[in-house]
C-alpha positions, 0 to 999 in steps of 0.5 A, spaced: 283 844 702 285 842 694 286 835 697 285 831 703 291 832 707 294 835 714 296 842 716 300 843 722 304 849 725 310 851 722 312 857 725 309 862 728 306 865 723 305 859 717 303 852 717 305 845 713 300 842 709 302 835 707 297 830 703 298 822 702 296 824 695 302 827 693 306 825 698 313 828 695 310 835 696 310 839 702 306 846 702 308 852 706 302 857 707 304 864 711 300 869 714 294 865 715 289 867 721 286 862 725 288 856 721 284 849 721 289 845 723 289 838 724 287 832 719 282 836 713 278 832 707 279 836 700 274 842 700 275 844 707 277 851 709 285 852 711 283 859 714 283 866 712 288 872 709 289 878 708 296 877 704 297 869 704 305 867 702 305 861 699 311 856 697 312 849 695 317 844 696 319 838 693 322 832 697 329 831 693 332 824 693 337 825 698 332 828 703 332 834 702 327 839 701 327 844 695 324 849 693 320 849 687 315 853 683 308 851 682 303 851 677 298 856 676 293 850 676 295 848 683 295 855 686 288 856 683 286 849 687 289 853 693 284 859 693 278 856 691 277 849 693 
Protein backbone atom coordinates (compact mmCIF):
# COMPACT_ATOMS: atom_id res chain seq x y z
CA UNK A 1 0.00 0.00 0.00
CA UNK A 2 1.74 3.36 -0.89
CA UNK A 3 -0.73 4.72 1.73
CA UNK A 4 -3.19 4.06 4.37
CA UNK A 5 -6.42 3.22 2.81
CA UNK A 6 -9.23 0.51 1.77
CA UNK A 7 -9.55 -2.00 -1.04
CA UNK A 8 -12.73 -3.47 -2.01
CA UNK A 9 -14.03 -5.86 -4.97
CA UNK A 10 -14.50 -4.20 -8.09
CA UNK A 11 -15.49 -6.82 -10.39
CA UNK A 12 -14.31 -10.17 -10.57
CA UNK A 13 -11.05 -9.71 -11.71
CA UNK A 14 -9.91 -5.98 -10.17
CA UNK A 15 -10.21 -4.36 -6.83
CA UNK A 16 -10.73 -0.61 -5.56
CA UNK A 17 -8.07 1.00 -3.55
CA UNK A 18 -9.33 4.61 -2.01
CA UNK A 19 -7.49 6.61 0.70
CA UNK A 20 -8.64 9.64 3.10
CA UNK A 21 -5.09 10.81 2.09
CA UNK A 22 -6.12 11.61 -1.31
CA UNK A 23 -9.84 11.41 -1.10
CA UNK A 24 -10.36 13.01 -4.94
CA UNK A 25 -8.49 9.79 -6.49
CA UNK A 26 -9.71 6.35 -7.02
CA UNK A 27 -7.03 3.37 -8.10
CA UNK A 28 -8.41 0.41 -10.10
CA UNK A 29 -5.81 -2.66 -9.96
CA UNK A 30 -6.63 -5.79 -12.03
CA UNK A 31 -5.36 -9.03 -12.03
CA UNK A 32 -4.41 -9.47 -8.81
CA UNK A 33 -4.31 -12.70 -6.98
CA UNK A 34 -5.86 -13.39 -3.84
CA UNK A 35 -6.13 -9.70 -2.92
CA UNK A 36 -6.02 -8.19 0.74
CA UNK A 37 -8.85 -6.73 0.96
CA UNK A 38 -10.20 -4.55 3.84
CA UNK A 39 -8.85 -1.74 5.67
CA UNK A 40 -4.96 -1.62 4.94
CA UNK A 41 -2.08 0.72 6.70
CA UNK A 42 0.66 2.23 4.33
CA UNK A 43 3.39 -0.68 3.64
CA UNK A 44 0.84 -3.45 3.71
CA UNK A 45 0.98 -5.94 0.82
CA UNK A 46 -2.13 -5.53 -1.90
CA UNK A 47 -1.23 -9.05 -3.19
CA UNK A 48 0.58 -10.62 -6.07
CA UNK A 49 0.57 -10.41 -10.02
CA UNK A 50 1.68 -11.89 -12.77
CA UNK A 51 0.46 -9.01 -15.25
CA UNK A 52 -1.10 -6.09 -12.80
CA UNK A 53 -3.32 -3.54 -15.00
CA UNK A 54 -3.32 -0.37 -13.02
CA UNK A 55 -5.67 2.87 -13.62
CA UNK A 56 -6.47 6.00 -11.90
CA UNK A 57 -9.43 8.07 -11.64
CA UNK A 58 -9.93 11.26 -10.48
CA UNK A 59 -13.26 12.76 -8.92
CA UNK A 60 -14.40 15.37 -11.19
CA UNK A 61 -16.76 18.06 -9.98
CA UNK A 62 -20.07 17.05 -11.30
CA UNK A 63 -19.34 13.54 -9.58
CA UNK A 64 -17.85 11.75 -12.19
CA UNK A 65 -14.96 9.90 -12.40
CA UNK A 66 -12.17 10.41 -14.88
CA UNK A 67 -9.67 8.70 -16.30
CA UNK A 68 -6.27 10.15 -15.71
CA UNK A 69 -2.55 9.29 -16.29
CA UNK A 70 -0.51 8.88 -12.96
CA UNK A 71 2.57 9.95 -12.36
CA UNK A 72 5.70 7.39 -12.78
CA UNK A 73 6.44 8.34 -8.87
CA UNK A 74 3.09 7.12 -7.59
CA UNK A 75 3.42 3.98 -10.03
CA UNK A 76 6.62 3.29 -8.45
CA UNK A 77 4.89 3.70 -4.73
CA UNK A 78 2.58 0.86 -6.21
CA UNK A 79 5.11 -1.53 -6.72
CA UNK A 80 7.33 -1.30 -4.14
CA UNK A 81 5.87 -0.15 -0.93
Amino acid sequence: MPFDGKLQPMDDHCIALTSPEVPAYLFRLCGINRPNLGQHSQGHTIGRAQQLVFATFRKEPDGTWALIEPATELIEQFLTE
